[in-house]
TIRO-688255 format. One record per residue (C-alpha): residue number from 0; residue in three letters; x, y, z negated. Coordinates in nm, 4 decimals. Example, Ala and Ser with C-alpha at 12.3 -4.5 7.8 and 13.67 -1.06 7.14 Angstrom:
<padrens>
0,ALA,1.2300,-0.4500,-0.7800
1,SER,1.3670,-0.1060,-0.7140
</padrens>
This chain:
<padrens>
0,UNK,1.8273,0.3569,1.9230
1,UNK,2.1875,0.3259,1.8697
2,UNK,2.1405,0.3678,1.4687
3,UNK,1.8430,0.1621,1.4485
4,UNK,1.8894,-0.1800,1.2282
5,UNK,1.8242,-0.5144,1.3345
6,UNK,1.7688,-0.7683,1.0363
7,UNK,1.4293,-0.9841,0.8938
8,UNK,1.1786,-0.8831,0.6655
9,UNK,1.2760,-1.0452,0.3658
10,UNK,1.6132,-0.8185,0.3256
11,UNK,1.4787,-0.4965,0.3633
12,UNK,1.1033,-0.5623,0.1609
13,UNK,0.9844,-0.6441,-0.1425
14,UNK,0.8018,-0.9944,-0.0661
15,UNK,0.5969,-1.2041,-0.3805
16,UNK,0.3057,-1.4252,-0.3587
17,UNK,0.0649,-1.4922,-0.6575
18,UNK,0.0022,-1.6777,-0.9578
19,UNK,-0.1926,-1.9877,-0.9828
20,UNK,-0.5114,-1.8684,-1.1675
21,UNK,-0.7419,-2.1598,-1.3616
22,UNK,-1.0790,-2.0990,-1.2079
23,UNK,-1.2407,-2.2655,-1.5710
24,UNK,-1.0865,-1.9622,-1.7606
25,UNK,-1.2241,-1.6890,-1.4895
26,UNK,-1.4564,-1.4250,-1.6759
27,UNK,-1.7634,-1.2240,-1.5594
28,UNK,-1.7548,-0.8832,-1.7609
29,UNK,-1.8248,-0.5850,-1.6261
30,UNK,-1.4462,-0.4372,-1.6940
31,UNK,-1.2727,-0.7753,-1.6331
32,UNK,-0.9975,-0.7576,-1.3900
33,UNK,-1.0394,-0.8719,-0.9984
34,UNK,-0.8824,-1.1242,-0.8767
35,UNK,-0.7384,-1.0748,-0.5505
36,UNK,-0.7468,-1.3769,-0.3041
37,UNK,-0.7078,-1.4130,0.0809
38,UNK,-1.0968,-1.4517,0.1451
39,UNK,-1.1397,-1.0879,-0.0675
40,UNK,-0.9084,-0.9679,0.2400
41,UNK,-1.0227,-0.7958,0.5767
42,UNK,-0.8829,-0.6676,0.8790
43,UNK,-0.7327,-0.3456,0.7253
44,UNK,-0.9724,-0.4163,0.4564
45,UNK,-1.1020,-0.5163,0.0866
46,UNK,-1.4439,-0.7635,0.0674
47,UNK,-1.4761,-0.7590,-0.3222
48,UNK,-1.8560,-0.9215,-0.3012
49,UNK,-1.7788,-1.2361,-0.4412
50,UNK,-1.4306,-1.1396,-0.6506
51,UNK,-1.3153,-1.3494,-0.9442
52,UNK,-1.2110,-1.1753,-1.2316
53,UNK,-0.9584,-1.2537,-1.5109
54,UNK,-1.0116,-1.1497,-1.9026
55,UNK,-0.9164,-0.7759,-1.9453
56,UNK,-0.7238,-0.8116,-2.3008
57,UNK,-0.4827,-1.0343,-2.0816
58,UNK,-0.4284,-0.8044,-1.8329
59,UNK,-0.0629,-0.6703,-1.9485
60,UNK,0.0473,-1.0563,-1.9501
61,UNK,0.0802,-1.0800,-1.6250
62,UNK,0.2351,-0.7691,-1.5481
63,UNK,0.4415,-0.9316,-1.2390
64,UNK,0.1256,-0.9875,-1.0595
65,UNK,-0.0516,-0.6792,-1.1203
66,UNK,-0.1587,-0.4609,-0.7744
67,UNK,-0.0502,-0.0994,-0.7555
68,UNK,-0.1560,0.1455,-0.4861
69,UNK,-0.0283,0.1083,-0.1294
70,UNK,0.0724,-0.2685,-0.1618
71,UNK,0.0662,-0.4268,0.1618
72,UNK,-0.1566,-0.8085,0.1011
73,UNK,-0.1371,-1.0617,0.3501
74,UNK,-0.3354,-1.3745,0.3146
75,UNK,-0.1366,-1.7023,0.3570
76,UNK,-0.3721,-1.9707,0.4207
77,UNK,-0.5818,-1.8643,0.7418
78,UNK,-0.3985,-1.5548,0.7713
79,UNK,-0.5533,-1.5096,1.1624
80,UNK,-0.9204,-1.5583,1.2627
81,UNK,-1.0872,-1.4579,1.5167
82,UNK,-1.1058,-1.0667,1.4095
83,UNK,-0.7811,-1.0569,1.3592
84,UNK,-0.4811,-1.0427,1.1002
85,UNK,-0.6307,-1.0817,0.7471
86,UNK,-0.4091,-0.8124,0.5863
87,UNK,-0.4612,-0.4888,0.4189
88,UNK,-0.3419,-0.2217,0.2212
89,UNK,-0.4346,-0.1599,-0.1877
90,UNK,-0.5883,0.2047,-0.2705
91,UNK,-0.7305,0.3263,-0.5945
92,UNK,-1.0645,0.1834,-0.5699
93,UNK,-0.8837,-0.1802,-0.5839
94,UNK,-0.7552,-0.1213,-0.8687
95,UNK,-0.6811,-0.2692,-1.1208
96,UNK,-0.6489,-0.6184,-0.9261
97,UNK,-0.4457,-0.9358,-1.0025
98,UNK,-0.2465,-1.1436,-0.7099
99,UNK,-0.3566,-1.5030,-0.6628
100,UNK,-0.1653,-1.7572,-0.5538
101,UNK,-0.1348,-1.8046,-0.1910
102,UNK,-0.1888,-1.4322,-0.1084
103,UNK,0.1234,-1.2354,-0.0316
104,UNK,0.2396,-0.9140,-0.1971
105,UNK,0.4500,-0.6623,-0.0468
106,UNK,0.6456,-0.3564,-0.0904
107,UNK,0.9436,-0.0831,0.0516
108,UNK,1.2155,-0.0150,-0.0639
109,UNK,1.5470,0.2252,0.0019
110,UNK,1.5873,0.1014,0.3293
111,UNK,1.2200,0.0417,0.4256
112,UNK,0.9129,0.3140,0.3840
113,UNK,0.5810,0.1558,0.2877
114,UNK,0.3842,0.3451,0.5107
115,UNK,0.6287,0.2071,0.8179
116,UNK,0.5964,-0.1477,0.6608
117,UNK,0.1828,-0.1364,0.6968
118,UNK,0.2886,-0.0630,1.0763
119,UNK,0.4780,-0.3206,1.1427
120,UNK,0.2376,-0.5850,0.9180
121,UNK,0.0054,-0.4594,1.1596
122,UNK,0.1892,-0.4321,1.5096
123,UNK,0.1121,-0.6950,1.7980
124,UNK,0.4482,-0.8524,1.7248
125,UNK,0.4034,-0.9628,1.3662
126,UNK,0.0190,-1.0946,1.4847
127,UNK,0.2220,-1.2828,1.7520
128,UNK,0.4539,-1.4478,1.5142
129,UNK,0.1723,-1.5548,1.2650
130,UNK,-0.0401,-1.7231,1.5520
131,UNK,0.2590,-1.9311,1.6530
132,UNK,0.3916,-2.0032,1.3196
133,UNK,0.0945,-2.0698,1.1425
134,UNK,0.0261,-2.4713,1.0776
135,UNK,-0.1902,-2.7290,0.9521
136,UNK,-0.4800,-2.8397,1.1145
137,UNK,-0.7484,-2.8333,0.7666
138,UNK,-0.6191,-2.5116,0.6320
139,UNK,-0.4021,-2.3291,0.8338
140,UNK,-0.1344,-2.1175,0.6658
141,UNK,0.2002,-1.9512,0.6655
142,UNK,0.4926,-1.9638,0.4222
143,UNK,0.6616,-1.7103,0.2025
144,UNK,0.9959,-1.8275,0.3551
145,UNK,0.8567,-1.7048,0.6667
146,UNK,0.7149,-1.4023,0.6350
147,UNK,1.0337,-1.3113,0.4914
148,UNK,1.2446,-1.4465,0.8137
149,UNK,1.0278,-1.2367,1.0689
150,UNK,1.2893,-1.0282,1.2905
151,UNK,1.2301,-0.6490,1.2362
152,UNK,1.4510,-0.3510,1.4089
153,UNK,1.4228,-0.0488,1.1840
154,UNK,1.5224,0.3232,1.2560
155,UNK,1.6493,0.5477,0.9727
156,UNK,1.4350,0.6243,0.6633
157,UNK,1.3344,0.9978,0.7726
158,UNK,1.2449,0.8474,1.1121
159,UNK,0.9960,0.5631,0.9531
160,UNK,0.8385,0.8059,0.7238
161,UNK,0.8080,1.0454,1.0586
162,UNK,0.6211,0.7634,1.2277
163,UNK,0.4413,0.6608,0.9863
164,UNK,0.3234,1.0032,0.9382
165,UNK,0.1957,1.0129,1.3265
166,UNK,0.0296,0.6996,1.2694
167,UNK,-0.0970,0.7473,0.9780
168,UNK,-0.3322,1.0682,1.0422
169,UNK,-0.5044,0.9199,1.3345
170,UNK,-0.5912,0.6490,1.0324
171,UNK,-0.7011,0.8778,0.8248
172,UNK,-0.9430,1.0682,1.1221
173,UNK,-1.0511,0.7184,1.1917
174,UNK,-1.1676,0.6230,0.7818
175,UNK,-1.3028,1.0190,0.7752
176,UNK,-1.4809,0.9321,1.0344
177,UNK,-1.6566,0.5766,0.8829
178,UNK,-1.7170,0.7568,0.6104
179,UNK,-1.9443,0.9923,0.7356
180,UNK,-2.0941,0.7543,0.9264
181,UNK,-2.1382,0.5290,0.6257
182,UNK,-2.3828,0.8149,0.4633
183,UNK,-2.5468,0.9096,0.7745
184,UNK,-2.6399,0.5640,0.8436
185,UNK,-2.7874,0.5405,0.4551
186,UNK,-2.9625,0.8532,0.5182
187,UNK,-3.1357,0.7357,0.8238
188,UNK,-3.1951,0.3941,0.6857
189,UNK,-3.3797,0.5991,0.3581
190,UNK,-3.5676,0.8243,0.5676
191,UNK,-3.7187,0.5321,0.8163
192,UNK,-3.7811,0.3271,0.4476
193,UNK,-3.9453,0.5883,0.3243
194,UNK,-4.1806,0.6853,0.6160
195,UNK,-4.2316,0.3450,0.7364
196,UNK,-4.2432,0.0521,0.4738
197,UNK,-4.3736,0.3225,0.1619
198,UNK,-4.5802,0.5081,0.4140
199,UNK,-4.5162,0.7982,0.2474
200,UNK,-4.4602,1.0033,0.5767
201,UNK,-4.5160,1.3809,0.5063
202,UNK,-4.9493,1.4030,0.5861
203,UNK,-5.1239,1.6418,0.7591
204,UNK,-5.0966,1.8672,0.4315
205,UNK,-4.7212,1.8168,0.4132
206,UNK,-4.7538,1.5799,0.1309
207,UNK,-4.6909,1.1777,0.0710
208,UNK,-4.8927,0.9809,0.2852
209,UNK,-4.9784,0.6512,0.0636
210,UNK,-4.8987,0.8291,-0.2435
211,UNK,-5.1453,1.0846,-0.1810
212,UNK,-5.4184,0.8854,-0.1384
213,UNK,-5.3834,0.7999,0.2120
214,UNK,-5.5811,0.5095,0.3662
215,UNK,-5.4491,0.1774,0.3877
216,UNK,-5.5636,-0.1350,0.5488
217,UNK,-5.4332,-0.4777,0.5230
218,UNK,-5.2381,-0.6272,0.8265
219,UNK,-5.2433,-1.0164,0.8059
220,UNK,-4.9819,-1.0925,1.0630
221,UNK,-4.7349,-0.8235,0.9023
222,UNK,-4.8486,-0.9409,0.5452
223,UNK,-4.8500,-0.5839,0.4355
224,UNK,-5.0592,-0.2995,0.4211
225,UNK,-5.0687,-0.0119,0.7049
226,UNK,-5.2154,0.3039,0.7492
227,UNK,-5.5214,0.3069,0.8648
228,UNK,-5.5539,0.3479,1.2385
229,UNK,-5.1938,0.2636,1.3066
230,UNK,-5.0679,-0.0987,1.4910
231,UNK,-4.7782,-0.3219,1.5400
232,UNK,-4.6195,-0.4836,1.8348
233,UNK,-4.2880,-0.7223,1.8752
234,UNK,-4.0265,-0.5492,1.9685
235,UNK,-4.0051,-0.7405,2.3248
236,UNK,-4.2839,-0.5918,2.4733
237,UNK,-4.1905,-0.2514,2.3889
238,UNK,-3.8534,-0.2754,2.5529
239,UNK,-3.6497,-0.5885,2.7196
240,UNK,-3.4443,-0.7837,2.4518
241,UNK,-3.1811,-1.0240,2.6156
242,UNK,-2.8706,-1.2490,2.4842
243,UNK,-2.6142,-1.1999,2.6855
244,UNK,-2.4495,-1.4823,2.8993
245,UNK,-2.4514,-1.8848,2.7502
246,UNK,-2.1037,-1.9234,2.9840
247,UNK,-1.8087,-1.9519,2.8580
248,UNK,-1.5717,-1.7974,3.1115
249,UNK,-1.2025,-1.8406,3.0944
250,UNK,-0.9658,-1.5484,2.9340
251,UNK,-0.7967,-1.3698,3.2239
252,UNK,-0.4875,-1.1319,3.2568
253,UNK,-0.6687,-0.8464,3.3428
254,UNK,-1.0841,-0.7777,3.4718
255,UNK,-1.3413,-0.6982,3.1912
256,UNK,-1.4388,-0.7568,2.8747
257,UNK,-1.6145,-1.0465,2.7153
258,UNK,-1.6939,-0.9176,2.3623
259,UNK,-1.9051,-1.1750,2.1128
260,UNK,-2.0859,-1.1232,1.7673
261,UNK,-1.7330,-1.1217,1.6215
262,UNK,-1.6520,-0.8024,1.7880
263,UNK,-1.9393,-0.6426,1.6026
264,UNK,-1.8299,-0.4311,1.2863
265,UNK,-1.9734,-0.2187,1.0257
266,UNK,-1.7629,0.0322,1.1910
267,UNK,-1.8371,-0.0022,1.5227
268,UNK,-1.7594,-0.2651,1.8428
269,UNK,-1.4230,-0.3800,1.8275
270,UNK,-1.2291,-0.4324,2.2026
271,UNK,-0.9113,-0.4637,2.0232
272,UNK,-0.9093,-0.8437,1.9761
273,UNK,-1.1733,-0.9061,2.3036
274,UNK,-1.0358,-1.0730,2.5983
275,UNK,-1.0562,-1.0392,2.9691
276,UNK,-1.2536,-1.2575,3.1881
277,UNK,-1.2071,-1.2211,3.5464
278,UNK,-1.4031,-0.9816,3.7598
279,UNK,-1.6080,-1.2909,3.9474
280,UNK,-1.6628,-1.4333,3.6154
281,UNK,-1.7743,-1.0064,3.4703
282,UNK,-2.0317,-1.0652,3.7815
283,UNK,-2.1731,-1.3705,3.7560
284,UNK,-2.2165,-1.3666,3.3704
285,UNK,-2.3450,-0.9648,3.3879
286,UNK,-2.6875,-1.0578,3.6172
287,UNK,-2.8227,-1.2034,3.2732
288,UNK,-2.7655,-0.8697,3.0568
289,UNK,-2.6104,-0.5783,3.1914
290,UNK,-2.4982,-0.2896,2.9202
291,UNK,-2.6242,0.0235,2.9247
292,UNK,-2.4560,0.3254,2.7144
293,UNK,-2.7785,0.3759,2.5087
294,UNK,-2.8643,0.0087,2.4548
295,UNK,-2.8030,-0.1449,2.1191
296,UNK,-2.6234,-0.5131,1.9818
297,UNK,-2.7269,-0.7083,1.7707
298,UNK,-2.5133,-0.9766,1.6128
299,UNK,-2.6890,-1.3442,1.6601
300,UNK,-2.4671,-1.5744,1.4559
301,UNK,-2.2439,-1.5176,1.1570
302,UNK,-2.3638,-1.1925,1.0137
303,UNK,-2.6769,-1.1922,1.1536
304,UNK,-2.8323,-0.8205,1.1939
305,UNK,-2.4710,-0.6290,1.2161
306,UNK,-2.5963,-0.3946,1.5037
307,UNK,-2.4168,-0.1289,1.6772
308,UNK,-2.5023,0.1274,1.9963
309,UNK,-2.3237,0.0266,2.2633
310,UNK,-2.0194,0.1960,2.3443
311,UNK,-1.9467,0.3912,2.6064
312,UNK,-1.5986,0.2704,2.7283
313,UNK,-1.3989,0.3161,3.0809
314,UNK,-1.3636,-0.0969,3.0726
315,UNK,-1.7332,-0.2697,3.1236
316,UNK,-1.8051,-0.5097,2.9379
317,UNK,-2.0416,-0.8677,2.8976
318,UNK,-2.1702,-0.9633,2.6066
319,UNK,-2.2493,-1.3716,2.4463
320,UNK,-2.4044,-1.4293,2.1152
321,UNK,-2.5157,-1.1018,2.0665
322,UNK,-2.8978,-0.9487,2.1419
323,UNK,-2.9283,-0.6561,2.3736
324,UNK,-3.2169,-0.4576,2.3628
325,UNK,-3.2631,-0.2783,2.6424
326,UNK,-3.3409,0.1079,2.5057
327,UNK,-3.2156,0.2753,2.8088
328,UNK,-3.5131,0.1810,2.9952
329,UNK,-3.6938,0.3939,2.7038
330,UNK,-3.5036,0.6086,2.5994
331,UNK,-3.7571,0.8449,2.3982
332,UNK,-3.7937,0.5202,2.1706
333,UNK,-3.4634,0.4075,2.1253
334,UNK,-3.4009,0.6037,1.8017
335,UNK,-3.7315,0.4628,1.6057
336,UNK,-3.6565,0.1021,1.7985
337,UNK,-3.2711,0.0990,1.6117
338,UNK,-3.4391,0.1776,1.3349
339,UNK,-3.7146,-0.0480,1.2822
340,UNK,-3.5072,-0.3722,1.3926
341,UNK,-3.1857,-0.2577,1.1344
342,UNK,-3.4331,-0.1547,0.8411
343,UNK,-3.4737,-0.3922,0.5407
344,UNK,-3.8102,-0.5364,0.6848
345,UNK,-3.6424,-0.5775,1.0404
346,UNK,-3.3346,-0.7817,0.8309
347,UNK,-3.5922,-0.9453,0.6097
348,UNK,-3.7359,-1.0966,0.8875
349,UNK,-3.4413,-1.1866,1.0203
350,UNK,-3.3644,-1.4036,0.6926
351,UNK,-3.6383,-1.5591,0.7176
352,UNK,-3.5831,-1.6548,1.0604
353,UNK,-3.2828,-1.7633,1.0834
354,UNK,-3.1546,-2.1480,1.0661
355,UNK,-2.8892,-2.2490,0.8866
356,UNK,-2.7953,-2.5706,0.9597
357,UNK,-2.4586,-2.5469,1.1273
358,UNK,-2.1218,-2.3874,0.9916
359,UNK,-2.2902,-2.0297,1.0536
360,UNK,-2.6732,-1.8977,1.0436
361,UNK,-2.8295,-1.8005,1.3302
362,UNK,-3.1209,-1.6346,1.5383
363,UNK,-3.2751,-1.7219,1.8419
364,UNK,-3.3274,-1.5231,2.1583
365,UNK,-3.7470,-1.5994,2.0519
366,UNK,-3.6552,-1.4615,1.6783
367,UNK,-3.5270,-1.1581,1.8605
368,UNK,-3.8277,-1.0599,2.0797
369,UNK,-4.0594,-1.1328,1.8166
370,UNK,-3.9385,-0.8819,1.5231
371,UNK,-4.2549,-0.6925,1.4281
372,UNK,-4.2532,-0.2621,1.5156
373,UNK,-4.5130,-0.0716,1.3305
374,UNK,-4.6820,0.1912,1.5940
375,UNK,-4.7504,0.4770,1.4307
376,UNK,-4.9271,0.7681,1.4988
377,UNK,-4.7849,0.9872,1.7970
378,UNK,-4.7592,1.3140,1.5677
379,UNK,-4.5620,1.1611,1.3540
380,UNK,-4.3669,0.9291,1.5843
381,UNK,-4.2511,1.2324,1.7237
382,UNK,-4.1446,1.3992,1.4071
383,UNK,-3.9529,1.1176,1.2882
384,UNK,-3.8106,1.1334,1.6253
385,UNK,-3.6768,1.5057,1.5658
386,UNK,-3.5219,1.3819,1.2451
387,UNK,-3.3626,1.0986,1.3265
388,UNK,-3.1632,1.1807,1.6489
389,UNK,-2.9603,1.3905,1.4812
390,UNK,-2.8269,1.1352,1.2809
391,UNK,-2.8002,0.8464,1.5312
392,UNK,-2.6090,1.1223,1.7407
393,UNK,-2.3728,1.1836,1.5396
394,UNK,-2.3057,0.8893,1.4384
395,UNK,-2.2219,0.7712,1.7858
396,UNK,-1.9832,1.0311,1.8491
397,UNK,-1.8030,0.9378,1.5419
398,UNK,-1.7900,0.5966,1.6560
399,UNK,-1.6928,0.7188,1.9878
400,UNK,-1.4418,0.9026,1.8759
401,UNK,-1.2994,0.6652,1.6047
402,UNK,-1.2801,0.4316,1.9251
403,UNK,-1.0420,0.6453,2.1674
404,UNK,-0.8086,0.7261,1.8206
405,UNK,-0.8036,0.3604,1.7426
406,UNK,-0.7228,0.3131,2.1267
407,UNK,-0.4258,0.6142,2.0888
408,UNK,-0.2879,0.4496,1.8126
409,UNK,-0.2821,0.0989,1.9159
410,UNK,-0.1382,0.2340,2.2739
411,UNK,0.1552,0.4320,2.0661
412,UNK,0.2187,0.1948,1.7867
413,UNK,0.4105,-0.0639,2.0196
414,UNK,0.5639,0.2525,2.1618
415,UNK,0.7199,0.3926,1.8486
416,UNK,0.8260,0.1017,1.6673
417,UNK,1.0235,-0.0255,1.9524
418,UNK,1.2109,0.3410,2.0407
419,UNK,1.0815,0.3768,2.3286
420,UNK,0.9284,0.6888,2.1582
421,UNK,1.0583,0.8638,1.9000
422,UNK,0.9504,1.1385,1.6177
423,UNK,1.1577,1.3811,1.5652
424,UNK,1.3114,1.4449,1.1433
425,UNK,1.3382,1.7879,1.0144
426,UNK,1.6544,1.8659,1.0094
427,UNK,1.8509,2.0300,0.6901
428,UNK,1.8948,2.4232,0.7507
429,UNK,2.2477,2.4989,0.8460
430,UNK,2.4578,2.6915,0.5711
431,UNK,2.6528,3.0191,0.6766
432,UNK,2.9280,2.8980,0.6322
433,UNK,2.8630,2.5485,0.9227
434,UNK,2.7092,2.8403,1.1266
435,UNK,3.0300,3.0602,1.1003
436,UNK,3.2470,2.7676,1.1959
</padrens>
């Protein structure tokens, strides 16, 4: 470490916030330009749902506050909550994008590679500093002035780009990895729509049910139509459906997890930001809902219906505002279960379920146990079964394994970027004549 560099952020990175956009001049056309602002950032992601967007034609006006690829944004005001550091980095499918004001832009340079700078944006140190610099009590936020003064010790160039590069493919397994699991969850999601709320499962004669012809009668508590012959139950009295503990048990140096409906992501269940509660605590809270590997969660306030299998992890872990449905006491109907409560008529009646009079919608434990399950036939149960477990399998052990690389790289990050490991450079090929002398 004798040739690393100690100095501060601000000397070493390119470092901009936005401009001050007038909401009454926004635009809504379908090639207007986004506008990006600190609530359209994630946790290593980009929420465009509700984007602004600024007149195209004006575009190359602004040309100081345009977005190009690997930009590092940080968002300024609220910059932590609860999931973590609200920073990300710009690919091609943000593009083109505008920087708003209050939303933090930055770049490398000679003396600092981008893909290091993401690293250290996202190491434990730089969350540290923003947590205790961060003030104001309505909106809290962070300066310009100091982002720029955070401390930073950097190796040379060819040894950030080296680390980077380590760091970097496990990222890349990780987004390979939600990707995939992005279209096998849409498949599965399709195929149960298509059986179960069209009905137009393959027939004994290998063709649509309902479209064929196939008899339907009308179900008055489902409101819907059902094949004829077929039933429906709530979802509690085919398996147990719980909600985890209504404690709050103090965080603790070390024991197990406490994970809540925050920790549930589109990606998977998030132990990253969770904190320890102490092993008395873990046992007194876990008689109420202990977690299975083959269970699923279900996220209870915020974003209501975000579910996820639960993880199979060498830590356990207790769960609070989050259902648990108990599929490991049947396993042979876990698959369909998953599947019925996470299809659109299983969110539906969530919706419609939920109240919404505090700061964040919510559903009940009762809302829960009484989501409606169409019972189908056993023949074709069972051949939705054989099609579906595929994909819920392998889905799983993409999760599972995007888990233990996030785990890898959050255990080496601190690692590398401090020197107590190090990544070797290439070195330049020796001429004859060096080797000769």
């Amino acid at each position: 470490m004798n040739n690393w560099r100690e100095t501060t952020l601000g000397k070493v990175a390119e470092i901009f916030t936005g401009y001050s956009f007038k909401s009454e001049f926004y635009s809504g056309g379908l090639q207007d330009i986004r506008l990006l602002r600190g609530d359209n950032i994630s946790q290593g992601s980009m929420d465009w749902s509700d984007a602004k967007k600024w007149p195209f034609e004006q575009f190359k006006d602004f040309e100081d506050y345009q977005l190009n690829e690997d930009d590092i944004v940080l968002a300024m005001d609220r910059p932590w909550i609860g999931a973590g550091l609200k920073y990300s980095q710009i690919i091609k499918s943000d593009l083109p994008a505008l920087l708003v004001q209050r939303t933090a832009r930055l770049r490398g340079s000679s003396d600092l590679d981008i893909g290091y700078l993401k690293f250290i944006i996202g190491s434990p140190w730089f969350t540290s500093y923003i947590k205790r610099i961060t003030t104001g009590s309505l909106v809290p936020h962070i300066s310009l002035k100091q982002i720029r003064e955070f401390p930073v010790k950097l190796p040379p160039f060819e040894e950030q780009k080296a680390t980077a590069a380590v760091l970097q493919a496990v990222d890349k397994k990780i987004e390979l990895n939600n990707r995939i699991n992005t279209e096998l969850e849409t498949m599965a999601k399709t195929l149960y729509d298509y059986w179960f709320v069209q009905f137009d499962f393959p027939d004994a004669n290998g063709k649509p049910y309902k479209t064929s012809g196939g008899k339907m009668v009308y179900n008055p508590t489902l409101k819907r139509e059902i094949p004829d012959g077929w039933d429906w139950k709530p979802v509690s009295s085919l398996i147990e459906v719980k909600d985890g503990t209504h404690d709050s048990p103090k965080p603790s140096d070390k024991g197990q997890y406490l994970i809540t409906s925050k920790h549930l992501k589109s990606t998977g269940i998030d132990f990253s930001d969770a904190y320890f509660i102490s092993q008395e605590d873990f046992d007194a809270v876990n008689k109420r809902s202990k977690v299975d590997e083959g269970d699923f969660l279900l996220s209870m306030i915020g974003t209501v219906g975000l579910s996820q299998w639960a993880m199979k992890i060498e830590t356990p872990y207790a769960i609070k505002n989050i259902g648990l449905f108990k599929t490991s006491q049947a396993p042979e109907k876990a698959d369909y279960i998953f599947s019925a409560v996470t299809s659109l008529f299983g969110k539906a009646f969530l919706k419609q379920n939920q109240s919404t009079g505090t700061s964040q919608p919510y559903v009940t434990l009762g809302t829960l146990r009484s989501i409606p399950v169409v019972i189908p036939e056993k023949s074709v149960f069972n051949e939705f079964n054989k099609k579906i477990k595929p994909l819920h399998k392998l889905t799983y052990e993409n999760s599972l394994e995007s888990q233990k690389l996030a785990e890898l790289r959050d255990w080496l990050l601190p690692m590398l970027m401090n020197g107590q490991v190090t990544v070797s450079t290439p070195t330049q090929p020796q001429t004859p004549e060096a080797q000769d002398g």
